[in-house]
Structures are given as structure tokens and as C-alpha cells.
LUMRO-130940 format. One line per field, with one value per residue (C-alpha): residue in three letters; x, y, z. Coordinates in steps of 0.001 Angstrom, whole numbers. Each point is the difference from the previous one (the first is absolute). Layout:
REM LUMRO-130940
residuo <- ala ...
X <- X ...
Y <- Y ...
Z <- Z ...
REM end
This chain:
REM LUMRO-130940
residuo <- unk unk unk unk unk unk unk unk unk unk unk unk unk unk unk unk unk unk unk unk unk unk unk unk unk unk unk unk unk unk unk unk unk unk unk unk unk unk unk unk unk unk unk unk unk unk unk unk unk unk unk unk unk unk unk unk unk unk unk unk unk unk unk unk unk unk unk unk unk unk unk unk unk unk unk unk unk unk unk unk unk unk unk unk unk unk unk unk unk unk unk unk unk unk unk unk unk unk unk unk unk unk unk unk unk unk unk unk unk unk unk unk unk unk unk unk unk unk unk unk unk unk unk unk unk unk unk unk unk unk unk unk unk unk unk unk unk unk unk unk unk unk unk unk unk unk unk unk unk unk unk unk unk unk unk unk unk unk unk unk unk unk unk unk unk unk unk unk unk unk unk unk unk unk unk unk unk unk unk unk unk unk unk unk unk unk unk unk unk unk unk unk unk unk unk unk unk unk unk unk unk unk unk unk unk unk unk unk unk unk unk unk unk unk unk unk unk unk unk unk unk unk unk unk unk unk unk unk unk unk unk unk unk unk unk unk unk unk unk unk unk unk unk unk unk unk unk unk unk unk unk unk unk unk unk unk unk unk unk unk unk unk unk unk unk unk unk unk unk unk unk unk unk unk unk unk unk unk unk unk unk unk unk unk unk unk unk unk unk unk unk unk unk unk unk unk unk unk unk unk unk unk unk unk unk unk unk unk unk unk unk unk unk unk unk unk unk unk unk unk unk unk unk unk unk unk unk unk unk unk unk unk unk unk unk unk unk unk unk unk unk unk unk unk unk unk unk unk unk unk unk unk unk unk
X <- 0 2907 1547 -3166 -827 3342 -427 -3244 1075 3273 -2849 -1711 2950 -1583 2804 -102 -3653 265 2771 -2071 -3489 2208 867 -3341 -1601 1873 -399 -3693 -386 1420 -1424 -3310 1034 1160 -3062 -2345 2274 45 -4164 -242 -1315 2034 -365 2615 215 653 2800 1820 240 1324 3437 369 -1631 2926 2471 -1231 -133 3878 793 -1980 1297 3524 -813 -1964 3769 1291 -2714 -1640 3186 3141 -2190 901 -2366 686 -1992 2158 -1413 -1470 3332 1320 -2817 756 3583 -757 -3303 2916 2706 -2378 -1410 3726 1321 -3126 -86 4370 -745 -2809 2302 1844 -2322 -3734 -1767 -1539 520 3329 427 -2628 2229 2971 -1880 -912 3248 1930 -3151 1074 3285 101 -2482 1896 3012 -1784 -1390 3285 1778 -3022 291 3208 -713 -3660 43 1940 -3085 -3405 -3810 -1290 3849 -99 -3337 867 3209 -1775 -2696 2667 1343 -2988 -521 3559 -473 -3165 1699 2980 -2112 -1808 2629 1595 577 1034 144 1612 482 3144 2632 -1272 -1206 -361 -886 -177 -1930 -401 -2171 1485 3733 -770 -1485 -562 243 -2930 -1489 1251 -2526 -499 -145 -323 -1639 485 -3060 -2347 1972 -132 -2627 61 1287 -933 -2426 1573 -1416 -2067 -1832 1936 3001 -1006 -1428 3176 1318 -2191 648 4017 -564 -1702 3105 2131 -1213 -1240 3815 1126 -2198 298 3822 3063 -392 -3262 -89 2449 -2035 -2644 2393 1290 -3471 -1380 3166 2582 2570 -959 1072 3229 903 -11 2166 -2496 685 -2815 976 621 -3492 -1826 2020 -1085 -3985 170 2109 -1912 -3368 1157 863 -3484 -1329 2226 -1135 -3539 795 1629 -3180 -2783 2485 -150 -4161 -596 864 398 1437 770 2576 -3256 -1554 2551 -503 -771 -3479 1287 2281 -2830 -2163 2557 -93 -3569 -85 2650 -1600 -3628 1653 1629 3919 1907 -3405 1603 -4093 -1596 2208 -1119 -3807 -103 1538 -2103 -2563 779 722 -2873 -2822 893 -1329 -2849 -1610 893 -4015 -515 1549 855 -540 2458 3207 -2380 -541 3204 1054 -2498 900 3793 -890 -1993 2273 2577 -2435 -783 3585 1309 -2754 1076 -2790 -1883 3417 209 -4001 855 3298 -1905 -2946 1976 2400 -3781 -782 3130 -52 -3715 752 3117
Y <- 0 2246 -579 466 3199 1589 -1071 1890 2881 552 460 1834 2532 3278 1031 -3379 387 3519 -1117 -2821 1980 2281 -2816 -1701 2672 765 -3752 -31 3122 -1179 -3094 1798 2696 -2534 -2246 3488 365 -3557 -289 3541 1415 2991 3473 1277 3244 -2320 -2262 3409 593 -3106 871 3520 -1530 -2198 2916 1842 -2723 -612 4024 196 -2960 2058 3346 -2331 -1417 3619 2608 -3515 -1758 2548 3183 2208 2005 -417 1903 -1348 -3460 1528 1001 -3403 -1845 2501 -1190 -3644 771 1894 -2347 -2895 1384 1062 -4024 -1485 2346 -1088 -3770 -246 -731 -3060 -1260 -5 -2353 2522 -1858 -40 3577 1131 -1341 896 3845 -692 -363 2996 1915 -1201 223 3855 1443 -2125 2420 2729 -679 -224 2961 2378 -1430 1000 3320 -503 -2674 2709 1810 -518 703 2637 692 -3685 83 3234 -786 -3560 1866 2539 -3563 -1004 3453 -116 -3586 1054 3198 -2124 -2421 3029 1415 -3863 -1400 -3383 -1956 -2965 -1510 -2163 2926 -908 1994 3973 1993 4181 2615 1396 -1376 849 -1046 -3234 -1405 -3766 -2385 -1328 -2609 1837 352 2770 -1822 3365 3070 2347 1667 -2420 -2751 -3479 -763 -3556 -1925 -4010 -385 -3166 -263 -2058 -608 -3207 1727 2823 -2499 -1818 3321 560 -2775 701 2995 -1295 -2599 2732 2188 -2458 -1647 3704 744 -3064 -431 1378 3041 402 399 2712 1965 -212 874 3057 1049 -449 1988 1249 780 -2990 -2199 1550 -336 -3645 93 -149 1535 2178 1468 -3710 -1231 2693 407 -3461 311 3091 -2068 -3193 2350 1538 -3134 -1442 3330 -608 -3070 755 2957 -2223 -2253 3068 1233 -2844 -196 2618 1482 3101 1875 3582 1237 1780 -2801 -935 4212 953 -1444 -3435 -215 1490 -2924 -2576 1554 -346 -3588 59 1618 -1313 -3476 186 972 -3219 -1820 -1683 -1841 2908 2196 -2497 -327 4687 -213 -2254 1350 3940 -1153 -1121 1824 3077 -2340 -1447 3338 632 231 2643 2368 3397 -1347 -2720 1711 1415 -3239 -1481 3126 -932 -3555 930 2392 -2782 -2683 2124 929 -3213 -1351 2727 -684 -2085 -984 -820 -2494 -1356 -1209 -1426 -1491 -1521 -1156 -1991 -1343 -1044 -1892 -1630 -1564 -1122 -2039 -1289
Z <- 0 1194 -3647 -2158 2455 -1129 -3818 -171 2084 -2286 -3061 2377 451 -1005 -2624 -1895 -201 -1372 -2639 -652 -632 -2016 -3136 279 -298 -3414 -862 475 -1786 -2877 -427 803 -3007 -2517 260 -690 -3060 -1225 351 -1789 3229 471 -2075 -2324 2762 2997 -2303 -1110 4120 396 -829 1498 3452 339 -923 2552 2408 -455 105 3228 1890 -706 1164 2933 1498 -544 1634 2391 725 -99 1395 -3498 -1312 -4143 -2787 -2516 -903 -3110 -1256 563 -2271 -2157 -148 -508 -2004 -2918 618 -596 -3185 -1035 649 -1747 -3071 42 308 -2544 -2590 1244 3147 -1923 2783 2115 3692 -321 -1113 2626 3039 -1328 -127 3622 1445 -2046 1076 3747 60 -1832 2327 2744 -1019 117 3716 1207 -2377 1699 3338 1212 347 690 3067 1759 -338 2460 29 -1770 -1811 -1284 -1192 -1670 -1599 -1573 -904 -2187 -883 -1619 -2189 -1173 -1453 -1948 -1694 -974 -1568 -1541 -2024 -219 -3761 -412 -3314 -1758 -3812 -1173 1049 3267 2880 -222 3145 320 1579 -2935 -2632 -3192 961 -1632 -2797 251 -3374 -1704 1863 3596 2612 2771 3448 1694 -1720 2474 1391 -2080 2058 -1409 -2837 -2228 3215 -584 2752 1347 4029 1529 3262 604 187 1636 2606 540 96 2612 2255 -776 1408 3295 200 221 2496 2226 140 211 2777 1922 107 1877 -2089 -55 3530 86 -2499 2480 3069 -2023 -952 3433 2220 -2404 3146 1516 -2992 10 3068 -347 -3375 -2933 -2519 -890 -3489 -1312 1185 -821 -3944 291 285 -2763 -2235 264 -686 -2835 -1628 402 -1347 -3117 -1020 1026 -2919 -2381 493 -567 -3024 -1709 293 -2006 -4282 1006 3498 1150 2703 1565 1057 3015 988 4320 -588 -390 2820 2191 -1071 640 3454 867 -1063 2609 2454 60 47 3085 285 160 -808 -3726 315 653 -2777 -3169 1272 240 -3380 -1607 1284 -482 -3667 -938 2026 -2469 -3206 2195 689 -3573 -691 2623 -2313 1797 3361 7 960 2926 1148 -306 2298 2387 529 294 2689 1733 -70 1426 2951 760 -245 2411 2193 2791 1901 -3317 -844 3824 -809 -2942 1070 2878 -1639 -2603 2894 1715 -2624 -890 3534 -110 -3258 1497
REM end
């Protein structure tokens, strides 16, 4: 008894439930999703979401382990989609020459995506992890606009003399049969749409791999000690600019690929569409989720997603009403008696049926 007792209360640990709830919850759902599409059951709206949902899953888990986890306040997780969204599109319009199966070229997008906005994170925060509250958010935030103008004014094109890059539009001159992969303010246009939901759901549960072993390990831990008492984590030897370059790095990357993902979804992309607004929204799928809450964080996005396109037939009052509930989740979420009644009504019923 002593032995089964243990068994069940080791699955019963609250963090391996919440990790657990977290990737069968993203399992069910997409089993649940792909049946709708195989029986026809599911709108063409709802299977164009399907895609950008899971984008925005990934890119909020991220800034989730950097403004939940690490304590830092970044408004920048728009400019790092943007980075992998560009790159992606740049690495899939180089490979479609000699890699034409579209997996293959898709992953291989992913990662460059990644690893480029990856750079970036850490390029941006030396100087910026120095920084704290309002400063950081600030200086992310300035982050963020600086990507989207250098995008803006960004030209990128290749044809058999290989790749041409400027600033300028008419510096170069590509040969017949050359393609523009960047077009400056128009952005990318003629991109091979070549994502999926499959991959953007094992994206998705990639993603949840990674922060959960982040947060749950040796370094996890000190991100949360430095987040929690800065001095006090010192003064027992962590390192605080490591863990918390760490966090920001590890976000950024997620936010890459989750770009190079939503890039590659679409023919045709502007810079403007990973502007303040973006990162803002990323934010409040953060927020209403629960910080640190990785369960909570997919289930507000999802949901915050597509409540917009199911009030589409209200017209002029939807955007009212999609205020409204935001402002009444977050009541009832900061509400603590309201969450000790619920907390203890679920625990009351969990030990009746036991």
C-alpha cells in the first residue's frame, strides 16, 4: 500500500500534473482539430486560424518564461517573429531551388529562423538585462520599432549571380529569372506557402519541452531566485546576468521560429504586421493566462484568437465585446476570494470522488 500510495502521489505531484495537462491538452486538441478537417466539419475561416493559433501559441509560451519566469518586462517579441518570420521566408525562397519537398525546407526555415532571432536576443541583451522595469520594457519596446523600419527599407533578392542585399532599391538589378525575397516596405510577396498545423503543433509541444526543462532545472530555479530577490541571489553566488540572458535568449528563439512558422503561412507579408500592437497582444495572451501558467497561456490564446472571428456576425459591436470579456476575465482572475471558491470547490470534489 505504502508503495502504490507513493506511485500515485508522485503523478499526483502538482508540477507533473501541470506539465502533463500542458501536452495533452495540445494532443487532444489536435486530434480533436484534424478529425473536424478530415469529416469536412470545420470552415475555411477556422482552418486559415489554424496555423497563426499555433504561432502565437509558441511566441507566447516565450515571452511567458521571460516576463512569468525571469521577472522582465519585454515589448519586443514582435520584433523577434519578425526576425524569424524574414529569415524564414529569405532560407525558403534560397532552398527552393535544390530542396523542393516542402517539410524538409520548412524545418530547415524553422531553425535559421531560431537560431537568427536567438542572435539577436542575446546581441540586444547585453546592454538591455542591465536594464529593469519600466527601462527594460522601454528599451524592448524601441527594440521592436527598430526591427520593423529595417525591414521597411530592407531589399533582398537572388538569381544565378547569387544573393543581392541593399537599402537601396535600385543598387541592384537581378538577372532574368531572379526573384525579390524582400521588397522593402511591400515586404515579402510570392512566398510558397509551405506550413502546416502539424508542424506548427509539434512546434508547439517543442516549445513546452523546452521551457518546462528550463524552468524545472538547476537553472531554472535560479531564474526564479533572481526574479524573486535579485540581492538575495547574489549573495549566494548566482549569477544573475547569465540566468536572466538565459530566459531572454531562450524566448527569443521560440519567438523566431514561431515567426519563421507564421512567415511561411502566408504569399504575401509586410514588416507592419509584427508593429507595438503585436507585441501588446502577445502580452495579454500572457497575462490573462496566468504568469508561469504554460496551460493557462495556450487555452487565453486560443481563445482570445478566435473569439474576434466568432463575434465576427455582431459586426460593429464585436471589438466591444471582446473588450468586455478581457476586462472580466482579468477581474475575476485577480479576484481572490472568487479563485479561493473555486480552488476549493474543485479540491471538494476531487476528494468526494476519491
Amino acid at each position: 500500500m505504502k508503495e502504490k500510495s507513493s506511485i500515485f502521489s508522485r503523478f499526483g505531484d502538482k508540477q507533473h500534473r501541470g506539465r502533463l495537462m500542458s501536452f495533452v491538452l495540445v494532443i487532444i486538441a489536435y486530434i480533436a482539430v484534424e478529425v473536424l478537417v478530415k469529416t469536412g466539419n470545420l470552415g475555411s475561416m477556422f482552418s486559415s486560424l489554424l496555423v497563426p493559433i499555433t504561432c502565437y501559441v509558441v511566441a507566447a509560451i516565450g515571452l511567458n518564461l521571460n516576463v512569468g519566469i525571469s521577472g522582465e518586462l519585454n515589448l519586443g517579441q514582435a520584433g523577434f517573429m519578425s526576425v524569424g518570420a524574414f529569415c524564414g521566408i529569405c532560407v525558403s525562397g534560397i532552398l527552393a531551388g535544390s530542396v523542393t519537398a516542402g517539410i524538409p525546407r520548412l524545418i530547415i526555415a524553422i531553425i535559421c529562423g531560431a537560431v537568427l532571432a536567438a542572435v539577436f536576443g542575446f546581441l540586444i541583451g547585453i546592454p538591455v538585462l542591465k536594464l529593469q522595469g519600466d527601462y527594460l520594457a522601454i528599451v524592448t519596446l524601441a527594440f521592436g520599432q527598430i526591427i520593423k523600419s529595417i525591414f521597411m527599407n530592407a531589399y533582398i533578392g537572388i538569381d544565378t549571380d547569387g544573393l543581392h542585399f541593399s537599402f537601396v532599391e535600385s543598387t541592384f538589378k537581378l538577372q532574368p529569372g531572379g526573384k525579390m525575397l524582400l521588397n522593402g516596405p511591400m515586404g515579402a510577396t510570392g512566398t510558397q506557402k509551405i506550413a502546416n498545423f502539424t508542424i506548427g503543433t509539434i512546434l508547439v509541444i517543442v516549445a513546452l519541452f523546452v521551457v518546462y526543462n528550463l524552468m524545472f532545472s538547476r537553472s531554472g530555479r535560479a531564474i526564479m531566485a533572481a526574479r524573486d530577490n535579485r540581492i538575495a541571489a547574489e549573495s549566494v553566488g548566482i549569477p544573475i546576468s547569465r540566468t536572466k540572458m538565459l530566459a531572454f535568449v531562450t524566448s527569443a528563439a521560440l519567438a523566431g521560429a514561431a515567426g519563421a512558422l507564421y512567415g511561411l503561412n502566408y504569399s504575401t507579408l509586410v514588416p507592419n504586421k509584427f508593429d507595438f500592437n503585436t507585441s501588446i497582444l502577445i502580452l495579454v495572451y500572457v497575462v490573462l493566462g496566468g504568469l508561469g501558467n504554460m496551460t493557462g497561456t495556450i487555452i487565453s490564446t486560443v481563445v482570445l484568437i478566435l473569439l474576434p472571428e466568432l463575434l465576427r456576425s455582431l459586426q460593429d459591436y464585436r471589438m466591444l465585446i471582446y473588450a468586455v470579456v478581457l476586462i472580466v476575465i482579468m477581474l475575476v482572475t485577480n479576484n481572490e476570494w472568487l479563485m479561493t471558491k473555486w480552488k476549493s470547490l474543485f479540491a471538494g470534489k476531487a476528494k468526494g470522488g476519491a
